[in-house]
C-alpha positions as a printed Julia matrix, in Angstrom:
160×3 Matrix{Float64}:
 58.89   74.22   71.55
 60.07   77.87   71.96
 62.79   79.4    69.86
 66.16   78.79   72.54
 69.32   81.35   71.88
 72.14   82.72   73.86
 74.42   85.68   72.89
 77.06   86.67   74.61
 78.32   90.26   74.62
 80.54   92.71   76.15
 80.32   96.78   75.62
 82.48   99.46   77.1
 81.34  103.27   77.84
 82.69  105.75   79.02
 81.92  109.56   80.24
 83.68  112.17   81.21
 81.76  114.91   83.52
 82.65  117.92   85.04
 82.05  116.78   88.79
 84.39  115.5    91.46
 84.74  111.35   91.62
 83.34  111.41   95.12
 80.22  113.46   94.12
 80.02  111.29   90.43
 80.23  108.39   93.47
 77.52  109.84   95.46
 74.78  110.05   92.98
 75.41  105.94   92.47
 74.97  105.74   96.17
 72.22  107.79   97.05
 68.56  105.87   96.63
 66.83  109.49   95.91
 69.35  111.01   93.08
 70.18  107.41   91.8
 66.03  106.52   91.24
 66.15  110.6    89.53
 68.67  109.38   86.32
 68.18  105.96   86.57
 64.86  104.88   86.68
 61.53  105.48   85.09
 58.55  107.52   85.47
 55.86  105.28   87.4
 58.44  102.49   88.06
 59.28  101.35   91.29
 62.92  101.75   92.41
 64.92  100.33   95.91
 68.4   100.68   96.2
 70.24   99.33   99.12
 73.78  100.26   97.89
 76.15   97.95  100.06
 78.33   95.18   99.11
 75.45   92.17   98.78
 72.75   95.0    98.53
 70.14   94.7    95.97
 68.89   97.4    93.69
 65.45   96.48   92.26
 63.78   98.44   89.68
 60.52   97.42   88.0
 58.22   99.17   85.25
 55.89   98.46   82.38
 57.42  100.88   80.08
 54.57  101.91   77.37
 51.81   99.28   78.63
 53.94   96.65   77.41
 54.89   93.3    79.42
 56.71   94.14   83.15
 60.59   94.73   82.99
 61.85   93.94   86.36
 66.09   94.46   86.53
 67.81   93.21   89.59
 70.97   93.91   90.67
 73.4    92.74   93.92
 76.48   94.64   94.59
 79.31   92.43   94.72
 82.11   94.77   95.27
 82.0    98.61   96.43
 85.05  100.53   96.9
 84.24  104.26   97.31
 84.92  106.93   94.86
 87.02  104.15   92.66
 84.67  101.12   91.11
 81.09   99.48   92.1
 80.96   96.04   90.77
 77.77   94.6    90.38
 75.51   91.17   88.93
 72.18   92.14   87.33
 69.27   90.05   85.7
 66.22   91.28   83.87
 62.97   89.77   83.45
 60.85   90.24   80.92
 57.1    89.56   81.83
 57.9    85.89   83.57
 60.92   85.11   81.63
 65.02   85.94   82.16
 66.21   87.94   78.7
 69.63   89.26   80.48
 72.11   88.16   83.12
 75.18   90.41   83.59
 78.52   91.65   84.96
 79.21   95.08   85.18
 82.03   96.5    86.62
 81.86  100.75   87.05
 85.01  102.53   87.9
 85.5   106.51   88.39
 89.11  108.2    87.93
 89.8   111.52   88.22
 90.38  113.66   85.0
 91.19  116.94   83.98
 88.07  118.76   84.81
 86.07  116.18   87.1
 85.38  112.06   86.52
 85.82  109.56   83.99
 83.74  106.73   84.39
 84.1   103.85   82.35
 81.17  100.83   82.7
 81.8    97.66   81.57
 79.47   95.15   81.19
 79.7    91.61   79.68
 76.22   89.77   79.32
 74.5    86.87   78.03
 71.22   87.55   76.21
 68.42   84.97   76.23
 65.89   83.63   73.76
 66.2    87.04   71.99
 64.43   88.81   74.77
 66.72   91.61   74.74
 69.85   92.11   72.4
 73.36   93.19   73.24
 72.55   96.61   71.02
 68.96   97.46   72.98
 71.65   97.16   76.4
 74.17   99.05   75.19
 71.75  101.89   73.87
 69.72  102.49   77.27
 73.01  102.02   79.86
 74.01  105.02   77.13
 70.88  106.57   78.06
 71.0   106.24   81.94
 74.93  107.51   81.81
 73.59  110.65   79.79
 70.78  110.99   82.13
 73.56  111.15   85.51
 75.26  113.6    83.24
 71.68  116.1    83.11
 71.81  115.08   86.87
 75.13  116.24   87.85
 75.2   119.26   85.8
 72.12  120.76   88.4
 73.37  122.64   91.44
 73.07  121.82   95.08
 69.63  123.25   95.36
 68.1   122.08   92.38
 69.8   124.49   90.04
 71.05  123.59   86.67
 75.05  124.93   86.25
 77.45  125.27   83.16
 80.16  123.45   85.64
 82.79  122.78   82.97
 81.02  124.09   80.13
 82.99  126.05   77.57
């Protein structure tokens, strides 16, 4: 019989970026810049971002087994929070099931975002650090997105 665990963890980060809420909103919203700092090379991304929407995203990050992360949006309420359930499989089997709840404020010099997310972590599959490292990553990565200009041009907006 298999090894059986369950962990349960919760993690808070936050950003601050130098962009208006509604356009730090927008690039959650938009299929095309959300797939740019959020997904993979090679993966396959679909985001239908409405309240009961799904947002699939699948890869097989370094020829290892398929990652496929699923998320529906449960709540949406525009340029303040996106709440949202997620699972991700792991070849055939669930590692993660999850709550996250994102909300934007306005801040001296653009957006604060703080994500939330409180998960249960199965059969050691994935662990609560390995999460909290890569939705790190992705928030960095929609920081390098936001900092590039309408028309594809990286700015210093709110760089000293």
């Amino acid at each position: 019989m298999a090894d059986r665990s369950v962990t349960h963890a919760t993690f808070t980060l936050e950003r601050l970026y130098p962009a208006p809420v509604a356009r730090v909103f927008a690039a959650w919203a938009d299929p095309k810049v959300k797939a740019r700092w959020f997904s993979t090379p090679g993966a396959d991304h679909e985001l239908d971002f409405r309240v009961g929407g799904r947002e699939v995203n699948r890869a097989r990050p370094d020829g290892g087994p398929s990652m496929t992360f699923e998320s529906t949006y449960r709540d949406i309420v525009r340029d303040e929070r996106i709440v949202y359930t997620s699972v991700l499989h792991v070849g055939d089997g669930l590692a993660t099931a999850s709550l996250t709840t994102v909300e934007f404020r306005p801040a001296e010099g653009g957006t604060r975002l703080v994500l939330t997310e409180q998960g249960v972590y199965l059969d050691g599959r994935e662990e609560p650090s390995w999460r909290e490292h890569g939705t790190g990553d992705w928030l960095d990565a929609l920081g390098v997105e936001l900092d590039v200009e309408p028309g594809g041009r990286v700015g210093a907006v709110g760089r000293e």
